[in-house]
Each structure stands twice: as structure tokens, then as C-alpha cells.
N, C-alpha and C positions, 0 to 999 in steps of 0.2 A: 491648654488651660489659659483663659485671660484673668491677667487680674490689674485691675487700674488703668485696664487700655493698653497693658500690656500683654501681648502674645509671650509662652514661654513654651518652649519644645524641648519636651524628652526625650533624649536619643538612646536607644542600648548599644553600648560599644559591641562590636562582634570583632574576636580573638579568630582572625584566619591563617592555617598553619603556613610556613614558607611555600614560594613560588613551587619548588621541587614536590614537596610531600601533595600541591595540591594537583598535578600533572600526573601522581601515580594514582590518583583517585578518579580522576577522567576513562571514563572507557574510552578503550580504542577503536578508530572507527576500520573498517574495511571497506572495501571496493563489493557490492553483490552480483556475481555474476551470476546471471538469469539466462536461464534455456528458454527460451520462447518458442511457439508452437509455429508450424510452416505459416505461409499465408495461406489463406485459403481461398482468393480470390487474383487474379492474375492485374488489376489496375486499375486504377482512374484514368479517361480517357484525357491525350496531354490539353484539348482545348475547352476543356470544361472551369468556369473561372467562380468562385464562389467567396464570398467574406471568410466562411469558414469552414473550411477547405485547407488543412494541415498541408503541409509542403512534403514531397515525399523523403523518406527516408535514407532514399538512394543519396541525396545529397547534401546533407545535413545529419550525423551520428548523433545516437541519442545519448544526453552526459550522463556520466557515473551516479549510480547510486549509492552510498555509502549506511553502512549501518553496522550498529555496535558487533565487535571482535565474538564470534560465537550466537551469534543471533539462528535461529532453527526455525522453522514452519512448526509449531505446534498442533497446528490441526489435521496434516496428515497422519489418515487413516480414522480420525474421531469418530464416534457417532454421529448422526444429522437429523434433526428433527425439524418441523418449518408445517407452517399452514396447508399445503397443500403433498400429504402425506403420499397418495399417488400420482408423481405426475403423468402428463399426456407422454413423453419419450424421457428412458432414462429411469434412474433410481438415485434417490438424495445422496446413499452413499459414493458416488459418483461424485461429488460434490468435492470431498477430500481423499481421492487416490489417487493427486500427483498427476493424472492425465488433464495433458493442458491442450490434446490436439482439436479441432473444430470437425471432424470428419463423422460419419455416420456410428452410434455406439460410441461415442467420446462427447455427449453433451446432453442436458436435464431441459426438457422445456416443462414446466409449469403452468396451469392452468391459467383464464384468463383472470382478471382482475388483481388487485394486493394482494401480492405473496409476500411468505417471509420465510426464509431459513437460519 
């Protein structure tokens, strides 16, 4: 609010409980360890040189991923619904049964054009 050229600012004081009480109200993070599916493909040839072109994994680990103490996959097992109700290979509920591998009967392809599930 200005009055006479003067600016004046209302603040509301905010009552925050001791350093301790607010540390117990933090969720705790964890470490997620993630099963990841085999490769499915054996390599990048080593003289192929590209902008971008990720470095491989063999020699650089990928960092931790952290997330709240108790955290769950909620959508395994859900129903699935999406635009394209038949697709070409596969069944939508495919989609959420926890199968993460790339191999034959482990993946949904979808017709062509904008899908959505």
C-alpha cells in the first residue's frame, strides 16, 4: 500500500516449531533400489562418435535415486484404459504387471498415430 510516497509492507509473522519438532515432520528419504530389465541389445559400436550419445554405463554408475521412506508403485496391477483399446501386440493390462523385460510377450505396441494410456 503507498501512501504519500510512501511504500509500507505487511508482513505476517509465521510461529515455526523448534529446529527438532520440524526434522520429525520431514519425511525420510531412502535409497530406491530398482531391478531393471536385461539389455536387450549387446552395444554401441566403440567408434561411432555422436553429440548425443550417452557414455556407457560400464564406466560411469548411475547416482542414487532417493524417495520418501515407504513410497509403493501404486499402479501395479490397476486397470488400463487409453485410446487405443486394441493394440497391434500386447494387452494394456500389460502396462502395469511389474513385467519390465523387452523380450517377446513382455511389451504393448500401439497403433499408429497419438496414443494415450
Amino acid at each position: 500500500m503507498t501512501r504519500a510516497g510512501i511504500t509500507v509492507c505487511l508482513l505476517a509473522a509465521t510461529v515455526l516449531p523448534p529446529a527438532a519438532a520440524r526434522a520429525e515432520t520431514k519425511p525420510r528419504k531412502v535409497k530406491l533400489e530398482l531391478k531393471l530389465p536385461r539389455p536387450q541389445f549387446v552395444g554401441t559400436p566403440k567408434d561411432l562418435k555422436t553429440a548425443n550419445l550417452e557414455a556407457s554405463r560400464k564406466t560411469h554408475k548411475r547416482e542414487p535415486f532417493y524417495v520418501p521412506a515407504g513410497v509403493k508403485n501404486v499402479a501395479l496391477g490397476k486397470k488400463v484404459t487409453g485410446s487405443d483399446m486394441e493394440p497391434i501386440i500386447g494387452e494394456l493390462k500389460m502396462l502395469t504387471d511389474g513385467d519390465k523385460e523387452g523380450e517377446e510377450g513382455s511389451y504393448v505396441e500401439l497403433g499408429p498415430g497419438k496414443q494415450h494410456v
